[in-house]
C-alpha positions as CSV (number, residue, x, y, z in Angstrom):
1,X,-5.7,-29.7,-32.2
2,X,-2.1,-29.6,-32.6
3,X,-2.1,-25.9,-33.3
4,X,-3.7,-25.4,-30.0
5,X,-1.2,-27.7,-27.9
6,X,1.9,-26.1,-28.9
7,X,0.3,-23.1,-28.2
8,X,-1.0,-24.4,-24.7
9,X,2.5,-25.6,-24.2
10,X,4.3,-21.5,-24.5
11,X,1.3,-19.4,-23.6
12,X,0.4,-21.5,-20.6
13,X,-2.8,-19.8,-18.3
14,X,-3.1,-17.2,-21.2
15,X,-4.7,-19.9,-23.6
16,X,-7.1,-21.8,-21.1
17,X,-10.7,-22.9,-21.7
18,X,-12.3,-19.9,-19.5
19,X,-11.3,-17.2,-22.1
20,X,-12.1,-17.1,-26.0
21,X,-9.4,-16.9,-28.3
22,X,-6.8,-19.6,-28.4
23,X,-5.7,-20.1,-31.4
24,X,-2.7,-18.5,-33.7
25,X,-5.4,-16.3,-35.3
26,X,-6.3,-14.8,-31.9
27,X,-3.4,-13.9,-31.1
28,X,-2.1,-12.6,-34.3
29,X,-5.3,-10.5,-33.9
30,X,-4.4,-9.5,-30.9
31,X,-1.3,-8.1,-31.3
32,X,-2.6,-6.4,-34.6
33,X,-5.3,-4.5,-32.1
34,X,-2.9,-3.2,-29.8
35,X,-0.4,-2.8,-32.1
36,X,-3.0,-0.6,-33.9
37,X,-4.2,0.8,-30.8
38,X,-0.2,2.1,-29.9
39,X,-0.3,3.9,-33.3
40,X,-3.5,6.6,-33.0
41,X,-1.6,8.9,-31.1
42,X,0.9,9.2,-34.6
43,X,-2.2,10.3,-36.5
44,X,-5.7,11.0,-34.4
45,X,-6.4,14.4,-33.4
46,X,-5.3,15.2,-29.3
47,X,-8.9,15.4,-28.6
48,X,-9.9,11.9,-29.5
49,X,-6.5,10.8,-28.0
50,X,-7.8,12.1,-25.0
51,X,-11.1,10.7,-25.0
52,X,-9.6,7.6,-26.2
53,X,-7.8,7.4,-22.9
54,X,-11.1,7.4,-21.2
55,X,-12.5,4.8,-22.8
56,X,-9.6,2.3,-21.8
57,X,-10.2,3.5,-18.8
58,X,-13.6,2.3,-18.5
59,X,-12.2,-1.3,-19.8
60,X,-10.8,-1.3,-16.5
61,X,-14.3,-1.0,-14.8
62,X,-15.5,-3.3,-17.7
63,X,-12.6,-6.3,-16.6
64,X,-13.8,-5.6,-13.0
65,X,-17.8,-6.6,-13.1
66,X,-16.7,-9.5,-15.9
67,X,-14.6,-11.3,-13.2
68,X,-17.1,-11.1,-10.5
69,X,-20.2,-11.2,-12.6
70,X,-19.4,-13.3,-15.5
71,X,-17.1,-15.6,-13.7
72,X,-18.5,-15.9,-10.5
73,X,-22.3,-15.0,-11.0
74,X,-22.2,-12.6,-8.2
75,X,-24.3,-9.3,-10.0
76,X,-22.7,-6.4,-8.3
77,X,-24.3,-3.1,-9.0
78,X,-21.7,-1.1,-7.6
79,X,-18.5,-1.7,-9.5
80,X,-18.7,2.7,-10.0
81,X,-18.5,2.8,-6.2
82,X,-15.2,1.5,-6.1
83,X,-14.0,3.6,-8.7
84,X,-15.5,6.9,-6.7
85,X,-13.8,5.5,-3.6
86,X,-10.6,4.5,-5.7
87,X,-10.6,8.2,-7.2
88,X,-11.2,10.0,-4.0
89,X,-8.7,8.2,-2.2
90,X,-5.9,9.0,-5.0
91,X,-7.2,12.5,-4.8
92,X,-7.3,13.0,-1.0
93,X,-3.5,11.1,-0.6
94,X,-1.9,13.2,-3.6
95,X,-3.1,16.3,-2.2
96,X,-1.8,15.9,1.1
97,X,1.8,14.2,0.5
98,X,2.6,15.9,-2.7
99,X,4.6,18.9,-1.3
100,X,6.4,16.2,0.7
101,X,7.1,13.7,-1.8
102,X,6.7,15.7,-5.6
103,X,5.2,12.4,-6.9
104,X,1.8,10.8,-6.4
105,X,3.2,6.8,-6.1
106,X,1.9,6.6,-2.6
107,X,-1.4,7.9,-4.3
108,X,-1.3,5.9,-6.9
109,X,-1.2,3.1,-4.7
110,X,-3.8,4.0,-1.9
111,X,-6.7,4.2,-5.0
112,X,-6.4,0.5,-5.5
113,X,-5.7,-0.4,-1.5
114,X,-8.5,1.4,-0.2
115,X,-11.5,-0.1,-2.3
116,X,-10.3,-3.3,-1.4
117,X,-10.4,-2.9,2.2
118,X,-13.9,-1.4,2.1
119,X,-14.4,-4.3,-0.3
120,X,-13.3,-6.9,1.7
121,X,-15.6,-4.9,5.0
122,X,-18.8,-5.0,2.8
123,X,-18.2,-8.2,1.4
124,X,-17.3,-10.0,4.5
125,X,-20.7,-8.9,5.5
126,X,-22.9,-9.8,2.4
127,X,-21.5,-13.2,1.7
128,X,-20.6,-15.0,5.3
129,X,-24.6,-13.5,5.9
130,X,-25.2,-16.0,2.9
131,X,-26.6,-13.1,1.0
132,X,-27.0,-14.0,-3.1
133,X,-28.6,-13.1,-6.3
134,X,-30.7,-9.7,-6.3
135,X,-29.6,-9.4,-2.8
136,X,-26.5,-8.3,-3.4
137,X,-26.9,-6.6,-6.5
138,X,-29.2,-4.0,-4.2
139,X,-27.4,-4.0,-1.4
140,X,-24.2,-2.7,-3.8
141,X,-26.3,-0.1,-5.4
142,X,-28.2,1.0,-2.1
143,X,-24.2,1.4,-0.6
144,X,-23.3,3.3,-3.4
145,X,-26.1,6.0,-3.5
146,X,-25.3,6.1,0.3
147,X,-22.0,7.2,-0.2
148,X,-22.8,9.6,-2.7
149,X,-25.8,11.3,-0.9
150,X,-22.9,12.0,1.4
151,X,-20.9,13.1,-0.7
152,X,-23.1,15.8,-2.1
153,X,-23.1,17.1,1.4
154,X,-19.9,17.8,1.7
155,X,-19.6,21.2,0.7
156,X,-19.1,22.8,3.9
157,X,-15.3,24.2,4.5
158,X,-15.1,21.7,7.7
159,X,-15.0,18.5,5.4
160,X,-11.5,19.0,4.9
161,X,-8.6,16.1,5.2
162,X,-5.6,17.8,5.7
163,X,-4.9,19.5,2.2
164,X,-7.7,18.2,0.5
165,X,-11.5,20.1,0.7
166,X,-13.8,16.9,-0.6
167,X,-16.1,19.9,-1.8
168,X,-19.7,18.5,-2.2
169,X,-21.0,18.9,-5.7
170,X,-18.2,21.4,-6.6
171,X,-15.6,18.1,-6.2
172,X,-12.6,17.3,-4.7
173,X,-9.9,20.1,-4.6
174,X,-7.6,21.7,-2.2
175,X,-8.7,22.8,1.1
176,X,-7.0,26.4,0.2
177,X,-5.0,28.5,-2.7
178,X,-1.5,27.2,-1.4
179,X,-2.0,23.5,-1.4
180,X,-1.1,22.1,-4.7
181,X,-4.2,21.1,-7.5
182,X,-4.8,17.4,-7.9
183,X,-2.4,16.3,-10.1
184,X,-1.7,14.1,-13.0
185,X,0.2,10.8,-12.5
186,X,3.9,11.6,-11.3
187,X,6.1,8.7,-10.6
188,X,9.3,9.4,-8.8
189,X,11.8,6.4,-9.3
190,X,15.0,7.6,-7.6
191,X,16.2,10.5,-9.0
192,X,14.1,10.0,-12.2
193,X,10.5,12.0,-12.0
194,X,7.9,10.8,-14.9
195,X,5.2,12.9,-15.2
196,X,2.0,11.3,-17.2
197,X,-0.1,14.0,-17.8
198,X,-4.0,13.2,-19.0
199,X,-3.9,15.3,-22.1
200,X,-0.8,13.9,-23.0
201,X,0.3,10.8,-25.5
202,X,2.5,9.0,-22.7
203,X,-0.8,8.8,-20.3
204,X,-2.4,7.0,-23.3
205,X,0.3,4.6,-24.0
206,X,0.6,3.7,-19.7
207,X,-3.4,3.3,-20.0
208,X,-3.2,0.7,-22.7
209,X,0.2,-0.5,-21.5
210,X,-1.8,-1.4,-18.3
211,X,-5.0,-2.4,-19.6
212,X,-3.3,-4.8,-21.4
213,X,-1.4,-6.3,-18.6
214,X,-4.4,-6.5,-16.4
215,X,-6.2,-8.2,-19.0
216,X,-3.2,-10.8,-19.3
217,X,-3.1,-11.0,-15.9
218,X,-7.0,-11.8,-15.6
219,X,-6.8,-14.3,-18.6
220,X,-4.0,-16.2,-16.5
221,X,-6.2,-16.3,-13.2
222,X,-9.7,-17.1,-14.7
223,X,-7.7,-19.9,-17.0
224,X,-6.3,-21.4,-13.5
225,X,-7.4,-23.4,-10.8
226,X,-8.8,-20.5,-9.3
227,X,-10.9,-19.9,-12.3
228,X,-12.4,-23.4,-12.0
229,X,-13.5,-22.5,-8.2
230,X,-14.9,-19.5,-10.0
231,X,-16.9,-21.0,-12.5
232,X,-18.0,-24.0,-9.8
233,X,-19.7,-20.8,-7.8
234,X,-21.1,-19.7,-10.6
235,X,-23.0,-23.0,-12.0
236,X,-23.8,-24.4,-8.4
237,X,-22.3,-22.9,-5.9
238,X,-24.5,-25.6,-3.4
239,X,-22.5,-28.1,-4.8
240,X,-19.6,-26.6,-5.2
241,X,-19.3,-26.5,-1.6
242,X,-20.3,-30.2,-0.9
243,X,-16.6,-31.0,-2.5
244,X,-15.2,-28.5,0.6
245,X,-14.4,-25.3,-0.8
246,X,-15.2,-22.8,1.0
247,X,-17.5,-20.8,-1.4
248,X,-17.4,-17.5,0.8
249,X,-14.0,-17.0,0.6
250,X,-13.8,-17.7,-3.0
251,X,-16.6,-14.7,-3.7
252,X,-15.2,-12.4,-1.1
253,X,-11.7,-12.9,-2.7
254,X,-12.9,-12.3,-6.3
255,X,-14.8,-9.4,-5.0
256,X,-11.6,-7.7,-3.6
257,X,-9.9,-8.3,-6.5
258,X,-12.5,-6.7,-8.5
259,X,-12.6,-3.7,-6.2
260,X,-9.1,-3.1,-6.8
261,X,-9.5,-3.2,-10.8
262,X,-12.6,-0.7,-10.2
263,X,-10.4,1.6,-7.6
264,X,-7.4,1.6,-10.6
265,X,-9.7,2.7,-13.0
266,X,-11.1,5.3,-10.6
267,X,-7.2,6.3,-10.2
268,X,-6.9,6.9,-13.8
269,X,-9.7,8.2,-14.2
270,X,-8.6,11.4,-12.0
271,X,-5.3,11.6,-12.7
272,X,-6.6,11.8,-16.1
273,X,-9.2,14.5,-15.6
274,X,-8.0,16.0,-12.7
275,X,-10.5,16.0,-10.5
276,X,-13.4,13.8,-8.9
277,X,-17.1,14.6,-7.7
278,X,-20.0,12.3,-6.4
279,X,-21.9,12.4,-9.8
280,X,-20.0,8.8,-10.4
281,X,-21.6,6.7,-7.2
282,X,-24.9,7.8,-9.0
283,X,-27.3,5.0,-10.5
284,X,-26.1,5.5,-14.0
285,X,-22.7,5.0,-13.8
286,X,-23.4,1.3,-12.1
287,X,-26.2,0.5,-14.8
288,X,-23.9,1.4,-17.6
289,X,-21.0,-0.4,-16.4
290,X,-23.5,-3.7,-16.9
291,X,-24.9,-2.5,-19.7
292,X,-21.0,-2.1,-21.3
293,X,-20.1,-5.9,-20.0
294,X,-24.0,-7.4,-20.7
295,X,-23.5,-6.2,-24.3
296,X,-20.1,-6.9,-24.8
297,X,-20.5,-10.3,-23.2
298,X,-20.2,-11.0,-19.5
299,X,-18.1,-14.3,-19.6
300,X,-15.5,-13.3,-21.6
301,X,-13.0,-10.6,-20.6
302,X,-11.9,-9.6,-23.9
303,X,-15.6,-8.6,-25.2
304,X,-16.0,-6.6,-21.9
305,X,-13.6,-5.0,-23.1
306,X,-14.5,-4.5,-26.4
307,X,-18.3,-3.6,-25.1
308,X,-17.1,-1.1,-22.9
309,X,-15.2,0.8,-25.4
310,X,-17.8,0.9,-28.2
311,X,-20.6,1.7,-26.0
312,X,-18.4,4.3,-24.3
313,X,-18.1,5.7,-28.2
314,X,-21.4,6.0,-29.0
315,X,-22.2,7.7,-25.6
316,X,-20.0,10.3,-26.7
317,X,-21.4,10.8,-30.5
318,X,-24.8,11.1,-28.7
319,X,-23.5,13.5,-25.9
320,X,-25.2,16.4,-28.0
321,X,-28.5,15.2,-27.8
322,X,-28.9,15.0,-23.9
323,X,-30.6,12.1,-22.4
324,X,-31.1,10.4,-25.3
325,X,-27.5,8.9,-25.1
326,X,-29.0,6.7,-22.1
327,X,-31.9,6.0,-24.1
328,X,-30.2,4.2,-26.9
329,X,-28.0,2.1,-24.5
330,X,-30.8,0.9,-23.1
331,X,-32.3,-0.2,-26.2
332,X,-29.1,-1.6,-27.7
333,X,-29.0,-4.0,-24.1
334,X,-32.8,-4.8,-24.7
335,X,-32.3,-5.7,-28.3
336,X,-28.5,-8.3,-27.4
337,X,-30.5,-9.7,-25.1
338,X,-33.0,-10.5,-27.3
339,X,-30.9,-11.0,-29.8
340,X,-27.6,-12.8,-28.5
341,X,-28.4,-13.2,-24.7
342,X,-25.0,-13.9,-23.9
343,X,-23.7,-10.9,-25.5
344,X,-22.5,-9.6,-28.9
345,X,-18.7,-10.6,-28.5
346,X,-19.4,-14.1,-27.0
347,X,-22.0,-14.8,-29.8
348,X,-20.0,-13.7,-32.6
349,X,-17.0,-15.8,-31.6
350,X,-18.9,-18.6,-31.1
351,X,-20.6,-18.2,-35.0
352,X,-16.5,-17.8,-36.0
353,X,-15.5,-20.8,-33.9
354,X,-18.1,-22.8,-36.0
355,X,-17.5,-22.0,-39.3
356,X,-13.6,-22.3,-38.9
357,X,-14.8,-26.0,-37.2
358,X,-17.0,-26.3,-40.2
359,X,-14.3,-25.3,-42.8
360,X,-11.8,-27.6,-41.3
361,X,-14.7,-30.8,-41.3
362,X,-15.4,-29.9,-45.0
363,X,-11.5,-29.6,-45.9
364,X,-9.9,-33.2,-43.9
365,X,-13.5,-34.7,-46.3
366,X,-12.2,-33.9,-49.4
């Protein structure tokens, strides 16, 4: 108990009850990960550094349906929508302003704005109409298809913004050989351009930088009062509201600030690729981000996470063999919920928690 009020005491937020891990062997551990982590670019191949990238990148997405889902108990099944819009909205912005500007920070920016106003349209909608449960899960993934059935149908030359041609099923690109490609991160501070180019060990290292930071950040907010109002709407959000909060506002707030997690990762994601196309409002994309968090464990940001980038692994060792990659998700999120229905991370924690309880028991007996 001690060991876990001094840390309380210097770590604050970071250590509350709403997050696992809060004692000196978590954070040991943690450092070791990311320390870890920092070092693959001195000694993995650039291919796996790049693909590597990516699956940080999807820990964003991960952290994104964790908060709302596992925190909140609102099931959104269109977390990827937000990243589409997030992507396409860095894409369309760096297109158009890059000649002006040489650097994509107003881009950069506008990826994580713009999901969060359509959030905060959408959302005003669902929850002040009271909507809940499966209700909301649909509506998401319905809204999502929508946008990507129109999407698809963009192909025509007259869906142009400016310098940007949102090119149907080709992608985004520009609307004619003399506009500039869509481009990697560039940051222009001052006189000082930093270019963070996908393929590139510095994109990695801003990835993790910033996946860890979020991640912090989250740990602080879900560990606050903020997080209890979370958790009240998640348990019973009926009676959460007889003690007058305004249970609304809490899950349209959470929602935006999901959205604009989901639009950064959809930011990344095309700076690190390059390009964007409808493919990710599809229904996979929005079942495999719950299948990454379900497995991982939805009430713990950490083994998000942790689910997203093992899951996002294996998809890639089973790439070869087609359609079977889906497959085998879906039987791995059958079996944890068979198995461990809160989730692998959760559950193993939990059996670690107790034996270290149990050691401790056995050792103050003797």
């Amino acid at each position: 108990m001690r060991q876990h009020s001094v840390l309380d005491r210097y770590l604050g937020p970071l250590n509350g009850p709403h997050t696992m891990g809060r004692g000196v062997a978590f954070w040991v551990g943690f450092v070791v990960v990311v320390a870890v982590l920092a070092s693959f670019p001195e000694y993995m191949r650039r291919y796996d550094i790049i693909n590597l990238s990516n699956f940080l990148i999807s820990g964003f997405l991960a952290l994104s349906l964790s908060l709302i889902w596992g925190y909140c108990g609102v099931l959104s099944l269109g977390q990827a929508a937000f990243h589409g819009i997030g992507g396409y909205a860095y894409g369309i912005v760096a297109l158009n302003l890059f000649n002006a500007h040489g650097n994509t920070d107003i881009a950069f920016f506008a990826g994580i704005v713009v999901p969060v106003v359509f959030a905060a349209i959408i959302g005003g909608v669902m929850f002040f109409a009271r909507l809940r449960g499966v209700y909301i899960a649909i509506l998401m993934l319905v809204v999502s298809l929508l946008i990507g059935t129109f999407m698809r149908q963009t192909a025509d030359p007259s869906y142009t913004i400016g310098a940007a041609y949102l090119g149907g099923m080709n992608g985004l690109r520009p609307a004619s050989v003399d506009d500039p490609l869509l481009p990697s991160l560039i940051f222009g501070l001052g006189e000082t351009v930093i270019e963070l180019d996908g393929r590139r060990p510095a994109f990695f290292y801003f990835v993790l930088g910033l996946l860890v930071a979020v991640y912090l950040g989250l740990r602080c907010l879900v560990n606050s009062s903020y997080g209890y109002w979370l958790v009240g709407c998640r348990e019973d959000p009926n009676r959460t509201e007889t003690f007058g909060y305004d249970v609304r506002l809490i899950q349209l707030g959470v929602f935006c600030i999901a959205a604009a997690i989901a639009g950064l990762s959809g930011v990344l994601y095309t700076a690190w690729g390059t390009y964007i196309h409808p493919d990710g409002f599809g229904v996979a994309p929005n079942i495999l981000v719950v299948i990454w968090v379900a497995v991982g464990g939805r009430k713990d940001l950490g083994a998000a996470i942790a689910g997203a980038i093992v899951l996002e692994w294996v998809s890639l060792r089973l790439a070869a063999e087609g359609e079977i990659a889906f497959l085998v998700l879906g039987a791995i999120l059958v079996g944890v919920m068979l198995i461990a229905p809160n989730g692998l991370g959760i559950t193993i924690g939990d059996y670690i928690r107790r034996g270290h309880d149990r050691a401790i028991a056995w050792v103050r007996a003797r």
